[in-house]
ZANU-637599 format. One record per residue (C-alpha): residue number from 1; residue in one letter; chain; x, y, z. Coordinates in pm, 1 decimal. Example, Ala and Ser with C-alpha at 12.3 -4.5 7.8 and 13.67 -1.06 7.14 Angstrom:
   seq   type   mol         xx         yy         zz
     1      A     A     1230.0     -450.0      780.0
     2      S     A     1367.0     -106.0      714.0
This chain:
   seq   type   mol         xx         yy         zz
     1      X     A     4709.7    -6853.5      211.0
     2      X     A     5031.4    -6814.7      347.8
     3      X     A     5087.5    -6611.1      742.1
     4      X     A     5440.1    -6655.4      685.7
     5      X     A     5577.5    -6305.8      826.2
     6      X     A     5950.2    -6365.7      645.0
     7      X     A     5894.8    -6435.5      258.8
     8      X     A     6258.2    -6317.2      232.5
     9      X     A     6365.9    -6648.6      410.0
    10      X     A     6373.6    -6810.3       61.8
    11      X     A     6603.9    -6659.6      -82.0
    12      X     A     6828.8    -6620.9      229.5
    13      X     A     7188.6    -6803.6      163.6
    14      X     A     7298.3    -6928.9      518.8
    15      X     A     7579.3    -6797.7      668.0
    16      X     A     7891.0    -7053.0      790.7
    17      X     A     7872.2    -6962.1     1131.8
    18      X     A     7500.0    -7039.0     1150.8
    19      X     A     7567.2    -7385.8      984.6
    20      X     A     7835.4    -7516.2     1187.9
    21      X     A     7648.9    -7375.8     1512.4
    22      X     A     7403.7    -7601.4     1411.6
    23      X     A     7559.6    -7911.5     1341.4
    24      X     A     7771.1    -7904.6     1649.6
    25      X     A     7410.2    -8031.9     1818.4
    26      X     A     7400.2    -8358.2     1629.7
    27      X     A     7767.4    -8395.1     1879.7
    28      X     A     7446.3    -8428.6     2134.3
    29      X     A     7208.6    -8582.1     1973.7
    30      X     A     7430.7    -8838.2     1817.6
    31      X     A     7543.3    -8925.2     2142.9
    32      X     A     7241.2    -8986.3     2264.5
    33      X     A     7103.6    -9210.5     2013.4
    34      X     A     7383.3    -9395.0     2005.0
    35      X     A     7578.1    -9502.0     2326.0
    36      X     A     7231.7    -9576.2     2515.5
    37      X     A     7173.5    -9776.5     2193.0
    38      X     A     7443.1    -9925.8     2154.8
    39      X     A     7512.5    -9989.9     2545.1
    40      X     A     7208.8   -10019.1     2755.7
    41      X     A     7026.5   -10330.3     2692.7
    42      X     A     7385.7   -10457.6     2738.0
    43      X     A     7444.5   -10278.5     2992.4
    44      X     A     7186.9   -10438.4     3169.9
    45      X     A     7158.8   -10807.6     3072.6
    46      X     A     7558.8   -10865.1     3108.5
    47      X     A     7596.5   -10626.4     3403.7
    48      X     A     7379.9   -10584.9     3638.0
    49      X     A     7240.6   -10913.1     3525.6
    50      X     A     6865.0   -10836.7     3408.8
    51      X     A     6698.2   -11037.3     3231.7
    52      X     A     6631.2   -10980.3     2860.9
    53      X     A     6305.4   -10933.9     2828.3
    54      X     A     6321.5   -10696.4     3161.1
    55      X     A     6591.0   -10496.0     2994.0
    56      X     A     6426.8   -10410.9     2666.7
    57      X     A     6094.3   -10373.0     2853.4
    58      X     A     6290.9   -10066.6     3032.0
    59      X     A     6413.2    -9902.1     2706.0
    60      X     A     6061.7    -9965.8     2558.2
    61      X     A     5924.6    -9745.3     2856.2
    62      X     A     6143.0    -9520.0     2856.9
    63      X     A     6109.0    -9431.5     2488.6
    64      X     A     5700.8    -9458.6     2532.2
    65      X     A     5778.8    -9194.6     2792.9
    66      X     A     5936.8    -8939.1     2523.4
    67      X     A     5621.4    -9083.1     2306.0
    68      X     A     5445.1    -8850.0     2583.7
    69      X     A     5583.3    -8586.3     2633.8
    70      X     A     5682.3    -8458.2     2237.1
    71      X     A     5397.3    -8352.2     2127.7
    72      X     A     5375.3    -8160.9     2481.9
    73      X     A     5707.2    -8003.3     2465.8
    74      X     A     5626.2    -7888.7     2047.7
    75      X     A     5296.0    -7733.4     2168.2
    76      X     A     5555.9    -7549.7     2425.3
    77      X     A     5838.0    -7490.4     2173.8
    78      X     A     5562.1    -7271.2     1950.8
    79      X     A     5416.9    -7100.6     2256.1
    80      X     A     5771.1    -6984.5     2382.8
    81      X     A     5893.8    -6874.9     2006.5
    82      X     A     5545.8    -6673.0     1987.0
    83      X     A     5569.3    -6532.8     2362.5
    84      X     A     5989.2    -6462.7     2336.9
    85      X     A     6045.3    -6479.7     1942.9
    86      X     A     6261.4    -6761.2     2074.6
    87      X     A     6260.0    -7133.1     2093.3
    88      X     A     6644.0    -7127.3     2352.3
    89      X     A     6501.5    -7131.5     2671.6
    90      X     A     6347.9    -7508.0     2615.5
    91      X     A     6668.5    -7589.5     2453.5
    92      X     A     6923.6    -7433.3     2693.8
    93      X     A     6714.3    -7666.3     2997.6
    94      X     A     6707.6    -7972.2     2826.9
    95      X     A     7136.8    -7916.6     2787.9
    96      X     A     7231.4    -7831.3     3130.5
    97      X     A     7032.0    -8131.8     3286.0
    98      X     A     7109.3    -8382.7     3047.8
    99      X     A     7466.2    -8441.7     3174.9
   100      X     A     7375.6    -8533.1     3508.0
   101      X     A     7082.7    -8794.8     3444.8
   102      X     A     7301.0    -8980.6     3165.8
   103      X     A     7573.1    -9020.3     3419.2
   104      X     A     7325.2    -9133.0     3633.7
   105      X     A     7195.0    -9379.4     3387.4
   106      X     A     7510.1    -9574.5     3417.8
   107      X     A     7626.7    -9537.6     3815.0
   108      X     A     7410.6    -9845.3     3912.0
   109      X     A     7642.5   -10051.8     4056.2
   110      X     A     7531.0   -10476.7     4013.9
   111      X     A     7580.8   -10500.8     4358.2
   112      X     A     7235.7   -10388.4     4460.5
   113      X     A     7070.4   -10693.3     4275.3
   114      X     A     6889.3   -10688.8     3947.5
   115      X     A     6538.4   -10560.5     4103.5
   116      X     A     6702.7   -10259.3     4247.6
   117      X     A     6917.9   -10165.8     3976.8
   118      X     A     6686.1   -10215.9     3680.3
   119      X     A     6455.7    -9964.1     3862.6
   120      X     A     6697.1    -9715.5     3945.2
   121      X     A     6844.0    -9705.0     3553.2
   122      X     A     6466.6    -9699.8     3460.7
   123      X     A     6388.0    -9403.4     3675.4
   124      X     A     6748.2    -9226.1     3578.2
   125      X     A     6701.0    -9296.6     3181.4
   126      X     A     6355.8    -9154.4     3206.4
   127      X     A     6503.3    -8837.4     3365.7
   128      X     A     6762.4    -8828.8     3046.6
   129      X     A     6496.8    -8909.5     2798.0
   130      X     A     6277.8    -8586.9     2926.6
   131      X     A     6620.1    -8346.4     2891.1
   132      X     A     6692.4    -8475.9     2595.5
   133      X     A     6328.1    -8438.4     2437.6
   134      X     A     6353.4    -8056.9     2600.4
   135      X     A     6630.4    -7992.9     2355.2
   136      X     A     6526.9    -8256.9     2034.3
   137      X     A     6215.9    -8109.2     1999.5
   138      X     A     6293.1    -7723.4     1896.2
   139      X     A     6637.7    -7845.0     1722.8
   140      X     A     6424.8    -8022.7     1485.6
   141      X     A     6199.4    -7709.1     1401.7
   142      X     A     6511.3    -7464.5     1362.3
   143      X     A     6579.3    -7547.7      986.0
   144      X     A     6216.0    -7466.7      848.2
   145      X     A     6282.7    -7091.9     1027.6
   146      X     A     6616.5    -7080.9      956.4
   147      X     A     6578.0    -7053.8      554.5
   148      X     A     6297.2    -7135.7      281.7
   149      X     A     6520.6    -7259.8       68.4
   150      X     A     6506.8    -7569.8     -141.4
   151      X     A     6874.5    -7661.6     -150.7
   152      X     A     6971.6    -7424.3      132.4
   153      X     A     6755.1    -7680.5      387.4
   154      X     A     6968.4    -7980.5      186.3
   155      X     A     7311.8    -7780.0      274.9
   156      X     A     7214.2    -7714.8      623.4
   157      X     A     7094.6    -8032.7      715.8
   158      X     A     7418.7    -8225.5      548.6
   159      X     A     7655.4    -8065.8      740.2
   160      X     A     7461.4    -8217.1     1024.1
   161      X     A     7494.5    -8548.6      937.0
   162      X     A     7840.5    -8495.2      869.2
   163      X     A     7851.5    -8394.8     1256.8
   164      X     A     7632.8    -8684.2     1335.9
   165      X     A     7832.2    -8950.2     1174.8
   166      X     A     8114.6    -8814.0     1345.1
   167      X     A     7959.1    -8827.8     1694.2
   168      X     A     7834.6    -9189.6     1588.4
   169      X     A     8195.0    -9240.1     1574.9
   170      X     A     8318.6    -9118.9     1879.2
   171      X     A     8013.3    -9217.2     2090.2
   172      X     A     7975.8    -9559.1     1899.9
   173      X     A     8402.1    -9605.2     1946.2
   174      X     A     8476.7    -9411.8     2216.8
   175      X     A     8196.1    -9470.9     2439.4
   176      X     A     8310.5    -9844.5     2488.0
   177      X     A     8663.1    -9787.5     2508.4
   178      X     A     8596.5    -9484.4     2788.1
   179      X     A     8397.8    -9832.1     2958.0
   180      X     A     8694.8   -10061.6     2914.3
   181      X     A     8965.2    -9834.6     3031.4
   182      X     A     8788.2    -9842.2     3382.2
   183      X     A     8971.1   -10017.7     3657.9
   184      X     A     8648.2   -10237.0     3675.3
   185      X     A     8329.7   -10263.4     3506.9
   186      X     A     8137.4   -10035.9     3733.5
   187      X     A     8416.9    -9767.9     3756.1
   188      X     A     8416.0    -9798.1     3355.8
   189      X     A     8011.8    -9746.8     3290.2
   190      X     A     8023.3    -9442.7     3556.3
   191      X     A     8344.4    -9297.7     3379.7
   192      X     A     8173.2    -9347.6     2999.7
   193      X     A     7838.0    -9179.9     3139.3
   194      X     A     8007.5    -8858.0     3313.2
   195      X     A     8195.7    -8785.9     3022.4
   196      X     A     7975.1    -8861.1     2761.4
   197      X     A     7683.4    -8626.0     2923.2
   198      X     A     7911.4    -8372.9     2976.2
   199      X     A     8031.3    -8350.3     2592.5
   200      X     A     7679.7    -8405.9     2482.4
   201      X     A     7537.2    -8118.7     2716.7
   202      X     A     7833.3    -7927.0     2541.9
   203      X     A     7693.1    -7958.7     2158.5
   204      X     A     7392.2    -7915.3     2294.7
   205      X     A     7481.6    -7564.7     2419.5
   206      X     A     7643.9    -7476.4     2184.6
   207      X     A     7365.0    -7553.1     1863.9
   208      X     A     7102.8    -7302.9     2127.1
   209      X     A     7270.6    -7044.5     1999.8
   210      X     A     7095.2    -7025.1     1649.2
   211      X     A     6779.3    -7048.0     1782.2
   212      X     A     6670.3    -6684.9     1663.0
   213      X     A     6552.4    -6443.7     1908.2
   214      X     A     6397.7    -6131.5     1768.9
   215      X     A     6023.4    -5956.9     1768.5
   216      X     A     5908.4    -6100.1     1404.7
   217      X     A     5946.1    -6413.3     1537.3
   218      X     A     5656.0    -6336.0     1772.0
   219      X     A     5464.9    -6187.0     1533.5
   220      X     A     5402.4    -6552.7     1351.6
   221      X     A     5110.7    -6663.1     1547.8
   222      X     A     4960.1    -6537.5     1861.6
   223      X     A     4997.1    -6640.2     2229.3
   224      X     A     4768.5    -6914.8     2311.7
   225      X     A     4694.1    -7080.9     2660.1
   226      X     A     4591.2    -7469.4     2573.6
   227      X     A     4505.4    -7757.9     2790.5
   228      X     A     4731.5    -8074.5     2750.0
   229      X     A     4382.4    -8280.9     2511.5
   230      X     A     4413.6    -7965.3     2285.6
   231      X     A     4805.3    -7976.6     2222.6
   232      X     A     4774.4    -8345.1     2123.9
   233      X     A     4494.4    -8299.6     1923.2
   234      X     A     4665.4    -8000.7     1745.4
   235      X     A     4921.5    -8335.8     1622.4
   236      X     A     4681.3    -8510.7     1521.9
   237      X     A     4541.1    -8239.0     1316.6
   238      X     A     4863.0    -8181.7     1191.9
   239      X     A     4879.9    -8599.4     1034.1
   240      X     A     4563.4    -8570.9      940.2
   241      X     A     4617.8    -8265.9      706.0
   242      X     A     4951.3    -8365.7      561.0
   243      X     A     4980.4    -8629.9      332.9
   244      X     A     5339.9    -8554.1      298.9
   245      X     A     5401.6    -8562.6      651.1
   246      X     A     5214.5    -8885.4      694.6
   247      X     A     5424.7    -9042.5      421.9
   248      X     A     5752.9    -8900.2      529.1
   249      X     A     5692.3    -8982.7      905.3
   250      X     A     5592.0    -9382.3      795.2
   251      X     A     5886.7    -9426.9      610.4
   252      X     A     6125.8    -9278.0      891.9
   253      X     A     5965.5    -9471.8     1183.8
   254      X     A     5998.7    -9773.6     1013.2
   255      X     A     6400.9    -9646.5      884.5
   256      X     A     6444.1    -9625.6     1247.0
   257      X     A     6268.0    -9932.5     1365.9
   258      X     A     6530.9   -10108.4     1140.1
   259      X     A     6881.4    -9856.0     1200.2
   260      X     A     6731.8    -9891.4     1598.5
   261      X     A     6734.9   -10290.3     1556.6
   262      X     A     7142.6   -10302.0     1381.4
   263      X     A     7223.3   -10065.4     1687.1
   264      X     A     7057.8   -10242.9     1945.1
   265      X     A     7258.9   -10601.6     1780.2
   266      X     A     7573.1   -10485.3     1760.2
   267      X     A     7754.4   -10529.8     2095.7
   268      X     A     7585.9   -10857.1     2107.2
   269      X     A     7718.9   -10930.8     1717.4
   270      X     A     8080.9   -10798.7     1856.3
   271      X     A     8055.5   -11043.8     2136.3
   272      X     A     7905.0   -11345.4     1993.0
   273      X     A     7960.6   -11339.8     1650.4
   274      X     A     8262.9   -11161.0     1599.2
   275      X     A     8392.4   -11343.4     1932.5
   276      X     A     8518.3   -11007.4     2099.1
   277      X     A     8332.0   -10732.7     2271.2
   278      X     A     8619.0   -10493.8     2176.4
   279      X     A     8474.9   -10551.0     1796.6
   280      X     A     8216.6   -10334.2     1836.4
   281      X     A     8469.0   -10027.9     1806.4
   282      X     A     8556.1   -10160.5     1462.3
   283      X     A     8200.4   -10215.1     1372.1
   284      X     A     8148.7    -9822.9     1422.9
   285      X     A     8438.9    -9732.6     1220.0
   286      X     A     8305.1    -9956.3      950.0
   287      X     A     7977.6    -9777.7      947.3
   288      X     A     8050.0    -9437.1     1021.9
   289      X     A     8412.5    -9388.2      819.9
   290      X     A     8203.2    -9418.6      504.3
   291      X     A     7925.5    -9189.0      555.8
   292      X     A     8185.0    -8928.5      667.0
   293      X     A     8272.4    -8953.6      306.3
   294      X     A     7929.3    -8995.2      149.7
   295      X     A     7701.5    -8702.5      288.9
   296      X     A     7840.7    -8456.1       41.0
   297      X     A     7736.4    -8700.3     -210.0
   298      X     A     7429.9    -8733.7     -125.1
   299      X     A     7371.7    -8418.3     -100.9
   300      X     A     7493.4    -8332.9     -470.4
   301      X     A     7270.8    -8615.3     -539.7
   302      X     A     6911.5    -8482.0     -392.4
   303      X     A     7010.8    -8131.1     -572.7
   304      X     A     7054.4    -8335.6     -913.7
   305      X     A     6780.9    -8580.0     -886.1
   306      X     A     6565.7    -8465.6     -612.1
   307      X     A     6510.7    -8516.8     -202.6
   308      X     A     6253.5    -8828.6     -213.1
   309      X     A     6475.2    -9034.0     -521.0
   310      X     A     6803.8    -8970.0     -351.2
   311      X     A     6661.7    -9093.5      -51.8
   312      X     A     6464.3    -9384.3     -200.1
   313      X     A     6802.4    -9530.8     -381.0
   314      X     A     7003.6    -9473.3        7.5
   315      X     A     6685.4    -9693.6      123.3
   316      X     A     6781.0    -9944.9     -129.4
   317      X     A     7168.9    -9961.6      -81.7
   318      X     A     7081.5    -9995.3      287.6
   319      X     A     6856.3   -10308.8      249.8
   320      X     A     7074.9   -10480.7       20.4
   321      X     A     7376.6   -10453.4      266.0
   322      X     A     7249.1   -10558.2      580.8
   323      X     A     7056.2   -10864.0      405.0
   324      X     A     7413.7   -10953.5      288.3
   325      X     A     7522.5   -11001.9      626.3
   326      X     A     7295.9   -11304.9      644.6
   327      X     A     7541.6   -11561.1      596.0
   328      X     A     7719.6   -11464.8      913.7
   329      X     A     7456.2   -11752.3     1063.2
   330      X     A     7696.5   -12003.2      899.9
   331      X     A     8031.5   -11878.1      811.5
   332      X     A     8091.5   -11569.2     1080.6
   333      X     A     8411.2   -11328.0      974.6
   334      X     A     8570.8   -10998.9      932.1
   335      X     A     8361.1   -10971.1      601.1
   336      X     A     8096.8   -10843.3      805.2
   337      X     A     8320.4   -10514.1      797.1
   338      X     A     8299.8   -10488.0      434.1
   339      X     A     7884.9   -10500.9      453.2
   340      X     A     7860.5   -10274.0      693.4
   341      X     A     8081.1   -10044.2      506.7
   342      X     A     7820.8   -10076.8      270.7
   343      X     A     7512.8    -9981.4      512.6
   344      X     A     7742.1    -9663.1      576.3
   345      X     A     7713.9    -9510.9      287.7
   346      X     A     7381.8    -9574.2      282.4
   347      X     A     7328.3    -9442.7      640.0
   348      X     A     7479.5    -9109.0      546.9
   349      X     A     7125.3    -9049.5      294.9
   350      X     A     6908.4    -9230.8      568.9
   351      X     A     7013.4    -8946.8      806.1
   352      X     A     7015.2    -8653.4      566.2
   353      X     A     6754.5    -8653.4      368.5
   354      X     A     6441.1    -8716.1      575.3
   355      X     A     6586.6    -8448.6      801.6
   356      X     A     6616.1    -8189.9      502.9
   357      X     A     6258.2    -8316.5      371.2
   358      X     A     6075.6    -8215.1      686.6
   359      X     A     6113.2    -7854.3      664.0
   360      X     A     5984.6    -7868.9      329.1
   361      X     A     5654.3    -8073.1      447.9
   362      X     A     5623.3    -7785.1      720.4
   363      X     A     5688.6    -7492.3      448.5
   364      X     A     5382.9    -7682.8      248.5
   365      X     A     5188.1    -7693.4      521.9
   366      X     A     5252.4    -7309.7      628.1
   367      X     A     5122.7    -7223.8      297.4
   368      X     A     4763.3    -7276.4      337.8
   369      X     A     4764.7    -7336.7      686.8
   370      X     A     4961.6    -7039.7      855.9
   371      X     A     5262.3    -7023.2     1034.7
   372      X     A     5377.8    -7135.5     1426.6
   373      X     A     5321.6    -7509.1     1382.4
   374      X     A     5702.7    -7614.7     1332.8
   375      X     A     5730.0    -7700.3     1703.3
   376      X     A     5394.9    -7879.8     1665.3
   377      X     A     5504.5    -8109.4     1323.0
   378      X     A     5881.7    -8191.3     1532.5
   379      X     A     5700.9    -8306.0     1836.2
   380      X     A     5536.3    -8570.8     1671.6
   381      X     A     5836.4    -8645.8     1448.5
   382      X     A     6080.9    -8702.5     1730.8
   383      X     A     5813.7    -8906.3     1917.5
   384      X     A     5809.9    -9115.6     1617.4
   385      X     A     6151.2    -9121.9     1564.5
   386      X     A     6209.5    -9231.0     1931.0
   387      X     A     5892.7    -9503.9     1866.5
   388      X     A     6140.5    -9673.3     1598.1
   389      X     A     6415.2    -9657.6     1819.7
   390      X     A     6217.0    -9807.6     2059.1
   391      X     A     6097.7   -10057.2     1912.1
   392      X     A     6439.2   -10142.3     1771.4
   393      X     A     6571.2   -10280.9     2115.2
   394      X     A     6254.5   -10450.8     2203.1
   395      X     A     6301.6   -10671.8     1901.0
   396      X     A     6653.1   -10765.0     1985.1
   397      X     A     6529.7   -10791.4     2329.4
   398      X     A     6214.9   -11022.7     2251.9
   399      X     A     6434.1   -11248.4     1998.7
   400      X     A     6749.0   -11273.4     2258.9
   401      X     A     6475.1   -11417.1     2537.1
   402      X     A     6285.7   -11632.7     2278.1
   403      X     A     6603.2   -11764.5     2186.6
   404      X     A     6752.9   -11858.7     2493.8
   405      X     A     6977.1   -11596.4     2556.3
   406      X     A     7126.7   -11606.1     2869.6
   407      X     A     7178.6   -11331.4     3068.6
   408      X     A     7494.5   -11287.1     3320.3
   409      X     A     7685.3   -11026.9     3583.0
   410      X     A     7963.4   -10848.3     3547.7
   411      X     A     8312.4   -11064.5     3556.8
   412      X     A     8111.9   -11414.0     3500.8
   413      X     A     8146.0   -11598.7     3191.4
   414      X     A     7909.9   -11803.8     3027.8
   415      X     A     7832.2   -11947.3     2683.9
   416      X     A     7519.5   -11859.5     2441.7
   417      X     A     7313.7   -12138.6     2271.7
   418      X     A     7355.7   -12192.5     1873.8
   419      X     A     6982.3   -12054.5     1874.8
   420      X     A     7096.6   -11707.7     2014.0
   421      X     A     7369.3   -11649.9     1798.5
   422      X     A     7149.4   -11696.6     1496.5
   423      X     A     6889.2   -11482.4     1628.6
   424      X     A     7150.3   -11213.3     1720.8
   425      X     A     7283.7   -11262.5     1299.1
   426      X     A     6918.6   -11238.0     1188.0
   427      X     A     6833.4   -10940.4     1434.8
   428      X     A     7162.2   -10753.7     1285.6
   429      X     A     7012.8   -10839.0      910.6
   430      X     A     6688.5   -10989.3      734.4
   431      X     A     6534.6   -10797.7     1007.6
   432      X     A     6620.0   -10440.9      926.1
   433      X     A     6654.3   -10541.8      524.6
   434      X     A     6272.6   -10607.4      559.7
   435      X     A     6198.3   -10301.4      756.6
   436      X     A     6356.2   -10140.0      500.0
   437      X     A     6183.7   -10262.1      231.8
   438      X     A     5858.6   -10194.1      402.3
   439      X     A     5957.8    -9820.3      479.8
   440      X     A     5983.8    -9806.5       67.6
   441      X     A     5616.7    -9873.5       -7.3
   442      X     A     5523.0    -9614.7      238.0
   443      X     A     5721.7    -9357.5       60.9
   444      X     A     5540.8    -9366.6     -242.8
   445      X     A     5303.6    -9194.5      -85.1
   446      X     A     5531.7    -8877.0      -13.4
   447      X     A     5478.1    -8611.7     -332.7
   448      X     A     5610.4    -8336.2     -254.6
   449      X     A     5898.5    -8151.3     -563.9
   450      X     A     6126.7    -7911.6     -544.1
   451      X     A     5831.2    -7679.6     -729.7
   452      X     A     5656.9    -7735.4     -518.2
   453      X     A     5853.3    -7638.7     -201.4
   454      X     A     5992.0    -7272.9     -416.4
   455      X     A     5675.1    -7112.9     -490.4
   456      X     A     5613.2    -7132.0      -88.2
């Protein structure tokens, strides 16, 4: 049964302070996600003038690197809450060297040729991948420790989003606009990456301090010394055991295969579609302004109807709008706004839910399996989480450079072939509606009620 040390969590009603400390992180991790996202691959291919296929194979290893080192750092996460009754110190290193390695990430300069500076972004985005993961990992497993609530993890987690969606904004908007108010194009990456890092080192800072820090804490499981085969295995144990975490973990991978493929398209949609690289700012505000208003529904929503439906009818919504944008092969236009509008408020339940589901498939878990795994079950989330992301800007990368697309320098212009703009349309829409879809099926499999989560 149950080694939980703090029944009482269930019934604990979380304070505001607590809540808004802890969606100020998603101002880093929001950042993140999105500007290299949204930027990189681009960043590279109409730069520094990488090829395609080169430039996605660099955010592909990059991402296989955090793929790594999760489940590494969530084996340390549970060691350092059981040693210090704390999970900070992990999360406090990962947001002091962020800033410098994402600033990094975008100082190459495309005057030291396309060998040179695709390795130096490689080695400098690998660098801000670790920092991040240092900080992702025990963010993820604060909510389950936080409170055992039903409703009080659904709360929690969508003021987060709310947060989030914001910092998709202003990352998604304001990262661009930070690049185009440089004198130049390499003076306007390096001023986007310094201040960017520095604002998402802030959140992250500033969400550290609700990681608790007190002697139950290390009372929870004891001190263990474990070589690196043992702390992987330990993840594996942990899919093997939970069908709900299997389920849950299927669907959001393949969520964030498809939200990582829209990301990854949309500067190259602005550009080629929409005929203006500016458009990508408007693009943001047409996803993001939307699920600013729609988290508190969805929220009311999973408290009426339940977690897994609420999130099952946001996966629907989602598909239907970004299969709409099909058309944009033919008859490109400002009505793409209006779809992705659509996708918003979609996006707001995509985001929410999944992340207020997980502590209840690591409650279930604690009950017949003990407590101190949190750290363990978030490692191999986030490493699947970053797999979809991944994966994402491989597939725009591999359909740009089976398409033709051609790849250019900063300051030169050039023209794409009719095959690359549809690919860039059909990367940006049948691509993630089918995802979607997919991710559906695999949810079936996810059981887990709200009776099930309050007799934990």
């Amino acid at each position: 049964m149950s080694t939980d040390a703090r029944p009482e969590r269930a019934s604990v009603r979380l304070s505001s302070r607590t809540i808004a400390l802890y969606a100020v992180g998603s101002l880093g991790t929001g950042g993140y996600a999105t500007l290299p996202g949204l930027v990189l691959t681009y960043f590279l291919t109409d730069n520094l003038g990488v090829a395609a296929l080169a430039a996605g194979l660099i955010v592909t290893v990059a991402k296989i690197w955090d793929v790594v080192i999760d489940p590494l750092i969530g084996a340390a996460s549970d060691r350092q809450l059981a040693r210090t009754g704390s999970r900070r110190g992990l999360m406090i290193t990962g947001a002091l060297s962020l800033p410098l390695f994402f600033a990094l990430t975008f100082a190459v300069p495309p005057s030291w040729g396309p060998v040179a500076a695709a390795t130096c972004v490689l080695l400098a985005f690998l660098a801000t991948a670790t920092a991040f993961s240092l900080f992702q990992v025990p963010y993820v497993a604060l909510p389950a420790e936080l409170t055992g609530s039903y409703d009080e993890r659904t709360r929690l987690l969508g003021w987060r989003v709310v947060v989030l969606t914001a910092s998709i904004l202003l990352f998604g908007a304001g990262g661009p606009a930070l690049r185009d108010a440089g004198a130049d194009p390499v003076a306007g990456y390096l001023i986007m990456g310094i201040a960017s890092g520095v604002l998402i080192g802030v959140g992250m800072l500033i969400a550290a301090r609700t990681a608790r820090s007190d002697r139950e804490a290390r009372a929870v499981v004891p001190v263990t010394s474990v070589g690196v085969r043992e702390q992987y295995l330990s993840g594996f144990r942990a899919l093997g055991r939970s069908v709900p975490f299997r389920a849950l973990l299927g669907t959001f991978l393949l969520q964030a295969l498809a939200t990582g493929t829209m990301l990854a398209g949309a500067q190259y949609v602005a550009t080629w579609v929409l005929r203006s690289e500016d458009a990508v700012t408007f693009v943001f505000i047409a996803l993001v302004a939307p699920a600013l208003l729609a988290t508190p529904a969805w929220t009311e929503i999973a408290q009426r109807t339940g977690k897994e439906r609420a999130f099952a009818v946001a996966s629907v919504l989602f598909a239907g709008a970004a299969a709409s944008i099909t058309p944009a092969v033919w008859t490109p236009g400002v009505w793409i706004y209006a779809c992705v509008a659509v996708a918003g408020v979609a996006y707001a339940g995509l985001q929410s839910l999944p992340m207020a589901m997980l502590p209840d498939v690591i409650s279930h878990d604690e009950r017949t399996h003990g407590a101190g795994h949190a750290g363990t079950f978030t490692g191999i989330w986030t490493a699947g989480e970053t797999v979809g992301f991944a994966l994402g800007a491989t597939a725009v990368s591999l359909t740009l450079a089976a398409t033709g697309y051609v790849s250019t320098v900063a300051g030169t212009e050039t023209q794409q072939p009719d095959a690359a703009i549809t690919g860039i349309v059909l990367s940006f829409s049948i691509l993630p509606a089918l995802l979607m879809v997919a991710s559906l099926f695999v949810l079936r499999g996810y059981r887990l009620r709200r009776e099930d989560i309050e007799q934990v």
